[in-house]
N, C-alpha and C positions, 0 to 999 in steps of 0.2 A: 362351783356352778351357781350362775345366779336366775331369778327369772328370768331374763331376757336368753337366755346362753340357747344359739342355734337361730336367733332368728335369723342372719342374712341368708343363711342355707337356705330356711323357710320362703324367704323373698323371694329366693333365687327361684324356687320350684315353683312359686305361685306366678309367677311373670310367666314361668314356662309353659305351665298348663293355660293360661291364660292368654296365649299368646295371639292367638285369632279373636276370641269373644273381646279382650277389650280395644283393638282395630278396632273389629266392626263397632262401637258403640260410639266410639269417639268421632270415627269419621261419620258416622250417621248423624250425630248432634252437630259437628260440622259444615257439613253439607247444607244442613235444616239452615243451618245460620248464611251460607254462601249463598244459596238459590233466593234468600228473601233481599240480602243485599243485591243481588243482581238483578231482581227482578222487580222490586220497588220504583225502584228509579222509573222505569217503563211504564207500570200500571200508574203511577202517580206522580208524573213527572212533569206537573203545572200545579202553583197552590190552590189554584179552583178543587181540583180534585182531591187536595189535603183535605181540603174545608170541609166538602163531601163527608169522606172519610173522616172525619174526628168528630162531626156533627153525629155520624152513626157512632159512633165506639163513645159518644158521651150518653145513653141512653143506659139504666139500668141493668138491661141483661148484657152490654157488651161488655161494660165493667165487670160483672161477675164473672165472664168467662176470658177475661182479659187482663185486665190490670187499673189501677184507679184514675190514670187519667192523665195524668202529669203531660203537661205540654198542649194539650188539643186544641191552646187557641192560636198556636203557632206550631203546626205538626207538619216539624221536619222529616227525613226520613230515619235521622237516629230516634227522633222522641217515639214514632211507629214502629220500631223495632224492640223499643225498652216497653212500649206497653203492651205490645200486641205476640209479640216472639220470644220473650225471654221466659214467662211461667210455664212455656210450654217445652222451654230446653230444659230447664232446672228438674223438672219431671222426670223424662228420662235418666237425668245425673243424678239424680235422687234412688230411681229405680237400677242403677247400675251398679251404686254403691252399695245397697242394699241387697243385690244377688251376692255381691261380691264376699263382703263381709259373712255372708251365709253360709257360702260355699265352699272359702276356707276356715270355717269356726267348727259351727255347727254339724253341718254335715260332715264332717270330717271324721267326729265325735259319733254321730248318727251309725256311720260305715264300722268305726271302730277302728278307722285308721290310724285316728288322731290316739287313741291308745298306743298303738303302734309306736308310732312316733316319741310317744312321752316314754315308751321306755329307752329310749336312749337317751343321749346327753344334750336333752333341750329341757327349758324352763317353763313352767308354769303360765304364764303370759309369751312366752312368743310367739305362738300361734297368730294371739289375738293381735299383737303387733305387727306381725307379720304382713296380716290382712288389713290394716289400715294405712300400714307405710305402701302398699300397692294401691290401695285407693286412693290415698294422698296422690301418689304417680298419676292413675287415671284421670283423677280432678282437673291435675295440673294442665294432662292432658288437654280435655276440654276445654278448660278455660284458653290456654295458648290457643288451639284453633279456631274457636269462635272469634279470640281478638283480633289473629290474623284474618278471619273472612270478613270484620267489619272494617279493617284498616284498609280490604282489598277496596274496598267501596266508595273511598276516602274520606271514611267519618273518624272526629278528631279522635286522637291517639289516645289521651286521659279517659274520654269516657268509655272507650270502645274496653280498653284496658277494664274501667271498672265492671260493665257489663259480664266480660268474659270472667273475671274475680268472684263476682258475684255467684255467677253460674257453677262455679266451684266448690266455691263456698256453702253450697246450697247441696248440691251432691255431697260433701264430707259432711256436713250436721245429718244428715240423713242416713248416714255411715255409722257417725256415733249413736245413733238411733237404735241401730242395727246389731253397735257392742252390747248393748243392753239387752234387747228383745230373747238374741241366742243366748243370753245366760236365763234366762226363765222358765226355755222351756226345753222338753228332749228331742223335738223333733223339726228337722230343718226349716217344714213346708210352714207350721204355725208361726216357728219365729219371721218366716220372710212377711208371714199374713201379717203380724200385729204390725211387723216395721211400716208394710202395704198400706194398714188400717190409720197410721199417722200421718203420714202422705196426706190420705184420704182427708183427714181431719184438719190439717197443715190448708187444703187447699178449701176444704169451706169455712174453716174461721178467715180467709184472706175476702172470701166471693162477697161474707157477707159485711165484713169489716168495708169493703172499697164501698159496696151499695149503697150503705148505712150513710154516709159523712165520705164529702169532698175529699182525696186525699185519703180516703181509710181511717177509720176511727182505732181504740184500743183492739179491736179483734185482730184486726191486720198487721199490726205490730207482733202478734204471739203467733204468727205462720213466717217461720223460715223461708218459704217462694216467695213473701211480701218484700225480703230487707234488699233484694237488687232492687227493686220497681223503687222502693222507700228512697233510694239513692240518687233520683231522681239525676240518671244520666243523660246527658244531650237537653237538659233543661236547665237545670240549677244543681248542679254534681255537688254533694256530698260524701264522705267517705265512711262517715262514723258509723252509718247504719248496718253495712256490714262486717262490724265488729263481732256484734252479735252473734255472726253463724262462727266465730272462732272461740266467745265463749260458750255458746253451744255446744259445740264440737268439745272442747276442755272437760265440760260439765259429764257431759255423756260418757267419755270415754276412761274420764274416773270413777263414773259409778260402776260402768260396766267391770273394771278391774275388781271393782272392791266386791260386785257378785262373783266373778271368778273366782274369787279366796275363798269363798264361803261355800263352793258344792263341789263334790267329787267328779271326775272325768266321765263326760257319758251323760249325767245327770242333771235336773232343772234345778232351781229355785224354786219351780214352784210344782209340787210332785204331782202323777197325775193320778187322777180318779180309779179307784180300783172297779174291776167291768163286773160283769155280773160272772156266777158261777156255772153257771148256765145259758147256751147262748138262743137267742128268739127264733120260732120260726120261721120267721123271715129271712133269718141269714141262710137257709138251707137252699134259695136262690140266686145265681148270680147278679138280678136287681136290686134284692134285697140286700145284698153288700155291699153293691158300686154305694146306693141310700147309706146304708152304715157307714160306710168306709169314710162319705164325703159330709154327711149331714151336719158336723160341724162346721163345714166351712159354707155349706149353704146358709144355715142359719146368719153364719158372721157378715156373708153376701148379703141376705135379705134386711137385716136391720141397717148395716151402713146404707147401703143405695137408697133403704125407704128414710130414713132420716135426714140424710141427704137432700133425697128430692122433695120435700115436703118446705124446708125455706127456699128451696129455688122457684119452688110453685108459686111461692108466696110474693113472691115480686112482679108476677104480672102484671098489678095494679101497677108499680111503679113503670112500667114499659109505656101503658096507656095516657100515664100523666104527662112521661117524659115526650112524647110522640106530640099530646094538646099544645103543651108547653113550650114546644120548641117546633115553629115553623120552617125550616130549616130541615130537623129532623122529617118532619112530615112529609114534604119535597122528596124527600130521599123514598120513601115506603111507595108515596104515588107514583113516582117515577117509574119502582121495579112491579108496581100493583099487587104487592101482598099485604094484608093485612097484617100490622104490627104483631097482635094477639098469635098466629098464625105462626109468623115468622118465630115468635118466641116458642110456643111447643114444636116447632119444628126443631129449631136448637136443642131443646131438651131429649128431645127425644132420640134425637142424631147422639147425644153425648151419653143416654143413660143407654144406649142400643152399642154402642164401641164399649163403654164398661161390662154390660152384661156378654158381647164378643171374646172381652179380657177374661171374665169368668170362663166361658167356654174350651177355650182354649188349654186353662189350667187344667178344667175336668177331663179332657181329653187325655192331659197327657198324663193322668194318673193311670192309664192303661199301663205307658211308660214302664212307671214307677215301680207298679203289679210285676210286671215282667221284668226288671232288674233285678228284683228284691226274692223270685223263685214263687209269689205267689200264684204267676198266671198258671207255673206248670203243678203247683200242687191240685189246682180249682181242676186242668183238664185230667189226672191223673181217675177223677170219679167221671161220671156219665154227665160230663157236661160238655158240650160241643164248641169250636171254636169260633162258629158264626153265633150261638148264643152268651157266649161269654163277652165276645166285641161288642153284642149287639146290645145287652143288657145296659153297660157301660155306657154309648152311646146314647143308648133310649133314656137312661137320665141323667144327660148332659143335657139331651133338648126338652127333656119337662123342665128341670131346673132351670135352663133360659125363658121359659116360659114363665115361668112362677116370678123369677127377677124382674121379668117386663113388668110382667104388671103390677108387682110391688111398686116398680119404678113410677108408671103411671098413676099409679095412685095417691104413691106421695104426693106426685105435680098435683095432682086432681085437688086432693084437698089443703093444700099451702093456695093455688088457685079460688078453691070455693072459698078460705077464709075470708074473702076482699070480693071484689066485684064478677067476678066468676062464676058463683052460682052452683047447681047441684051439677050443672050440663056441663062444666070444665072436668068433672070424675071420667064420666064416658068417653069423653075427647081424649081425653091425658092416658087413657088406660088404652084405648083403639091404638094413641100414635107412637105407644111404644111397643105397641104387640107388634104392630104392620111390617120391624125390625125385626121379626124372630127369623122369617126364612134368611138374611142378608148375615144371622148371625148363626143358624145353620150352617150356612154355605163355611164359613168359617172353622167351625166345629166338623164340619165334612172333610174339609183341608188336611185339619190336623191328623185325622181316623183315617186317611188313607195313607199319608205319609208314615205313620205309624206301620201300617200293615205293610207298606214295602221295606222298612227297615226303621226300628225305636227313634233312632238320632235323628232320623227325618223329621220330624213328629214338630219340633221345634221351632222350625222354618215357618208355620203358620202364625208368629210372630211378627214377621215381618208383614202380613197381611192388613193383620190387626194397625200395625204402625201405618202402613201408608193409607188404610180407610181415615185414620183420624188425621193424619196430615193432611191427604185431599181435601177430608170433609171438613175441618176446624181455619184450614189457609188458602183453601180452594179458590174463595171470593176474593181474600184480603191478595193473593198473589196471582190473579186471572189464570190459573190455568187453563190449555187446554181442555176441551170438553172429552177429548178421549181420555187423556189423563185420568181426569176423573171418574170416566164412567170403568174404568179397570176396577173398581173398589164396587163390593159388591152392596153396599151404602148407599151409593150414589142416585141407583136407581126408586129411591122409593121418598115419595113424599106424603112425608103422612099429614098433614093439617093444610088446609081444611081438610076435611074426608071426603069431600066433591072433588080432589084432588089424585087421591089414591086411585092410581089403577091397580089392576086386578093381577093384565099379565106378567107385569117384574115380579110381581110374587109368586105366582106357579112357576115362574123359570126360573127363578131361585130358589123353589123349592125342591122343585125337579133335579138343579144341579146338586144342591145337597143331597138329595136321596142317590144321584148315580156316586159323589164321591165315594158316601159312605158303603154301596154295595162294593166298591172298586178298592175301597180299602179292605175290607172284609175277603172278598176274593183274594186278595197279595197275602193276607194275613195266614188263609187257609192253608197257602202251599211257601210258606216258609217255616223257617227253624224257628222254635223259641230262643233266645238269647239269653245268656245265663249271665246273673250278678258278676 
């Protein structure tokens, strides 16, 4: 028997169980790619309107939430797709690879399956192989559809090819990411966090590499989402730059092996904290647990997003410079009559308000998780009720969105106040990301009531999440519909200036999240627990 002995079994079962979740991922990053090739041509199909458009996406914040620029003074509609649509594909193939690899590793070992398993006639790495020869498949996946949705469109064959390469490519480095993360630690949810937390980091060493230096300086180079854009397809195509995610990918997934040698089955690298002997007060409530239970991953929330927002704050100045500077640009702001400044905490706040969404969502489905695992049924076993246990759970998922805003805002606040901002950007910055919390309720309502009709439900509030940031992030760049849009519970709230903010999308979003969440809790009351 050798390490590998048993993995095609392994493949075999992991495609299997697999066999709906990686459909949906693939054709959803496909789609993403087919509706912009479709729909480009339409919104922007005179170069007066390139002009337009590339005059805006050369101003500082479009680059950070975009890409560095390549093409803008002849933007075709492939050059508007490699800068404007490809970091936002490579994301989800980054986060697809990363469930993936989690779910047949880690979790596996979590369940005690993956014991299971090892006692018969399978190898020591097959697992791990297992789970990356299906991600390879996935990638490949993605990449083939995207190339085919840009070929539909008749952008040349070589670049369309390397875009979709890239976007692949960018998913497997993310993968190798992922071999590593599961050998560190015992428990699925932190390995998928840290892999989350590179992502995270991947995408602002890129934001602030593009801003920094024409083209991206040294930071942009050291983020894996950078090396498609670097490739500078539909402009000046290079190949070499995505070499890179294949020695990445190499690097990764031979360290990852060589932690697997080193710890027993079940077990981290990195052991964890022994707890107290004694357990606090506090845990003797059901809030005071959901707090326990999550308070690491709140922490890990509140410092990335405040670190985070704190250089994107910081670029205001540059928005302001870029707007004097460029007449041209200025045309563009007078035309829609929002104030530059405006415009940019408005972005922020839209993109740190679908992050702290993303949190929610997680917190939600640690309800889930409880009740897999037999905990919900040992908690109702003592005198605790089933509307107060959901509700507990619930009640701090939305102080912890709350806490998030305004970490988030605060960051912006003071990355702002360092430069021409002032003390009055803290208050702004912190208002226009709280004014997201009912939109990111509504959200967290979604998820607690699909829970309470049946666990697996729970998940679907996913998708909500995905199509608020698709609205909101391509809403403009792809004209949609105004109904479209306003389906996303995002759409109605504009937080900056604050003579802007109305009052009633917020009680009606608030109001929606308060009936979800009773209507989940009611479904929850008169159904069965569901046992591991």
């Amino acid at each position: 028997m050798t390490e590998l002995t048993g993995t095609g079994t392994l493949i075999r079962f992991a495609l299997r169980r697999d066999r709906v979740k990686l459909p949906i991922w693939i054709g959803a990053i496909g789609l993403g790619m087919l509706y912009a090739v479709s729909a480009l041509p339409t919104v922007y199909g005179t170069p007066e309107e390139r002009r337009v458009r590339a005059d805006l996406m050369s101003s500082p914040a479009a680059k950070l939430m975009s890409g560095p620029g390549y093409g803008l003074d002849d933007y075709t509609l492939g050059a508007m797709i490699s800068n404007e649509m490809v970091l936002y594909l490579a994301i989800p193939a980054a986060m697809m690879s990363i469930f993936l690899i989690t779910r047949h590793t880690r979790a596996e070992e979590e369940t005690g399956r993956a014991e299971l398993i090892r006692s018969t006639v399978v190898g020591r790495h097959a697992a791990t192989t297992a789970a990356l020869v299906v991600a390879f498949i996935a990638n490949l996946g993605v990449a083939l559809v995207t190339t085919l949705a840009m070929l539909s469109g008749g952008l040349q064959a070589t670049d369309s090819l390397a875009v979709g390469t890239g976007i692949g490519l960018a998913g497997l480095s993310f993968a190798g990411v992922a071999t590593i993360t599961v050998q560190l630690t015992e428990h699925a949810r932190a390995a998928s966090s840290l892999a989350m937390a590179v992502v995270g980091a991947a995408f602002l060493l890129r934001a602030v590499g593009d801003v920094a230096q024409p083209g991206g300086n040294l930071l942009s180079w050291l983020s894996p989402l950078a090396w498609t854009q670097q490739a500078r397809p539909f402009v000046e195509l290079r190949w070499w730059p995505l070499s890179l995610s294949v020695l990445v990918l190499a690097a990764t997934v031979a360290f990852g092996y060589l932690l697997s040698a080193r710890r027993d089955v079940g077990a981290g690298v990195v052991r964890p904290r022994l707890g107290r002997a004694d357990a606090a007060g506090s845990l003797s409530t059901p809030f005071g647990l959901a707090t326990r239970q999550q308070r690491a991953g709140l922490i890990g929330w509140g410092v990335g997003l405040f670190v985070f927002a704190v250089p994107m704050g910081s670029l205001s100045d540059s928005v302001t410079d870029a707007v004097s500077n460029n007449p041209q640009l200025a045309e563009v702001f007078t035309a829609t009559g929002q104030d530059p400044l405006d415009a940019f905490y408005s972005t922020m706040a839209l993109f740190f308000g679908l992050l702290v969404g993303a949190f929610a969502v997680i917190s939600v489905l640690r309800l889930r998780a409880e009740e897999r695992t037999g905990h919900t049924d040992a908690a109702l076993a003592t005198a605790v009720s089933r509307q107060r246990w959901y509700f507990s759970w619930f009640g701090f998922t939305a102080v912890a969105s709350a806490v998030l805003l305004a970490l988030s805002g605060l960051g912006i606040g003071i990355g702002a106040a360092t430069g021409s901002g002032g003390p009055e950007a803290l208050g702004k910055s912190v208002l226009a990301t709280l004014a997201f919390l009912p939109a990111v309720l509504v959200v967290a309502g979604l998820a607690a009531a699909l829970f309470g009709v049946r666990p697996s439900w729970s998940a679907l509030a996913w998708i909500v999440v995905g199509y608020a940031a698709f609205t909101g992030l391509f809403g403009a760049l792809l004209d949609l519909p105004a109904w479209v849009a306003d389906l996303s519970p995002f759409a109605h709230i504009t937080p900056s200036p604050l003579s802007d903010l109305e009052a009633a999308p917020l009680v009606v979003l608030a109001i929606l999240a308060g009936g979800l969440a009773v209507a989940g809790s009611t479904a929850f009351t008169h159904r069965d627990i569901e046992a591991g």
